[in-house]
N, C-alpha and C positions, 0 to 999 in steps of 0.2 A: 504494500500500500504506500509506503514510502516513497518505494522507487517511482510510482505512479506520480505521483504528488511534486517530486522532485521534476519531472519529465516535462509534468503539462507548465510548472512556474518558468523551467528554461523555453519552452515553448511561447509562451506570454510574454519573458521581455524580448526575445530578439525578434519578435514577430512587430513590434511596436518602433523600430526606425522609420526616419524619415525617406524618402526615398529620394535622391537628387534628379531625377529624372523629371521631376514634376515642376522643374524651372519653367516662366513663363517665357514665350521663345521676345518677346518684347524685353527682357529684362536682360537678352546676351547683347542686345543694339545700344543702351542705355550709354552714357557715357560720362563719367561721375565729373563736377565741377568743385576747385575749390572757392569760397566764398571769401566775396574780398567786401562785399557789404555788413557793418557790424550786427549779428544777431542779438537778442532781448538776453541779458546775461541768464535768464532763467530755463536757457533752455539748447536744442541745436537747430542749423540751418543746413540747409542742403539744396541745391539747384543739379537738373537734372536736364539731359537733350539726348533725347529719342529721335534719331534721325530714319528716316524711311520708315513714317509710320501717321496715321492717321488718328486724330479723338475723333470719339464718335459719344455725345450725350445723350443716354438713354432714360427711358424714368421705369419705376416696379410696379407692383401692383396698387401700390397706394398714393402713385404719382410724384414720388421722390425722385428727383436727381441723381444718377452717377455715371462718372467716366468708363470709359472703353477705350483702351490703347489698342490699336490693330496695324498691322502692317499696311504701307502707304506710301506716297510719295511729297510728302510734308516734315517738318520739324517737329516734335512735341518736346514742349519747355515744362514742368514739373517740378514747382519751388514747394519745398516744404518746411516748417517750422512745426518741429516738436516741443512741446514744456516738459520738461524735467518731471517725474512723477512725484507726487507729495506723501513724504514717507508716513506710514501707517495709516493712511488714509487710501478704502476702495473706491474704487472709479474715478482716479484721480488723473486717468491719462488724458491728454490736451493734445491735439495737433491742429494745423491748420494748412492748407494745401491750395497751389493756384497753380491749373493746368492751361494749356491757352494752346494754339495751331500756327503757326509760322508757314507761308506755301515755301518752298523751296527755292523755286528763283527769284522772288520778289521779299528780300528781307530786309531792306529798307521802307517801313513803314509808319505812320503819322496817324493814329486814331483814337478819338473820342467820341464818349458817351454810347450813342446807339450804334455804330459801329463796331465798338468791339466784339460785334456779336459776328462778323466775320472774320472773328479767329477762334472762336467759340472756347472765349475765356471764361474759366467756370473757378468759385470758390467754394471751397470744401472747410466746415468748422467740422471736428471731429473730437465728441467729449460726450460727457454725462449729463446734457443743455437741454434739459426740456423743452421743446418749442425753437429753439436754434440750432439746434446740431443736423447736418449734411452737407448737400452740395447744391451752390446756388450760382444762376446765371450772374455775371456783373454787364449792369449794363451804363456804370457810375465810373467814369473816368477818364486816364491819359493812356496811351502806349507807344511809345517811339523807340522803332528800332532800329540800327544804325552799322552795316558792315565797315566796321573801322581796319580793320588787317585782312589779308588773305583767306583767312580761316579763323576769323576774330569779329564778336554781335555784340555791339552794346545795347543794353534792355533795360529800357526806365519804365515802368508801372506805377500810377498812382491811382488808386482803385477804392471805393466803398460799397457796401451792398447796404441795402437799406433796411433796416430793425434790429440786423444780424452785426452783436459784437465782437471787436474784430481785432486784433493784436497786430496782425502784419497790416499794413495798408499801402505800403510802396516797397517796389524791388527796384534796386539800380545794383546793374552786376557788367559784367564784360566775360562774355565767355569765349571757349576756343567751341568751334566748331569741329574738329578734326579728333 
């Protein structure tokens, strides 16, 4: 009975790995940026460029907002800021996320307010927010992009969404393309 007992437990944990196969095939294109803009010291920043790939904004069955990264022939820009989790305190994780569409040979760009919605820039509050936590269109703002080098974007954002509070509210970065 032992030897039973012993057999099925080794059976149970190595049956319980992650599998690496289950990488998202968007997530080998990714191309990590360092941040040269200073993040909220309570937390981290990360900018991100998905190149050959398309957003696509979908909504579920209760007509929520969320992204869809698919293979494409566009940029996908992907700024995120994390808050630092508040120790001994549940539901304490914070993030906040701005995804947006860049076409590919046109990345010198100038738009405001209701345009931004052709690059279908969308902000994501992600917490334990009753009533404001998801992802929402912005249709409140600036965004001027700027090929300054060969393989080099400047990206100013100054953005608000309306009811929804909001920690980031501008990104100015310079990234590498390549």
């Amino acid at each position: 009975m032992r030897t039973l007992f012993l057999i099925a437990v080794l059976i149970v944990i190595f049956s319980c790995g992650n599998s690496k196969k289950a990488v998202d095939e968007s997530e080998k294109n990714k191309i990590p940026i360092q941040m040269t803009q200073p993040c909220p010291d309570d937390g981290i920043c990360s900018i991100q460029v998905i190149p050959q790939s398309s957003l696509l904004i979908k909504t579920d069955d209760t007509g929520k907002y969320y992204p869809v990264v698919e293979k494409g022939k566009n940029l996908v820009i992907k700024y995120v800021y994390k808050r630092n989790p508040i120790e001994n305190t549940a539901d304490s994780n914070y993030s906040e996320i701005v995804y947006f569409e860049l076409p590919d040979k046109k990345l010198n760009l100038n738009l405001q307010d209701k345009d931004l919605s052709r690059i279908k820039l969308l902000y994501g509050r992600l917490c334990f927010c009753r009533g404001t936590s998801g992802y929402f269109p912005v249709n409140k703002g600036n965004l001027i992009t700027k090929k300054t080098g060969k393989e080099q974007l400047k990206i100013f954002l100054d953005f608000s969404v309306k009811k929804i509070p909001q920690i980031i509210k501008q990104i100015d970065e310079t990234i590498d393309l390549n």
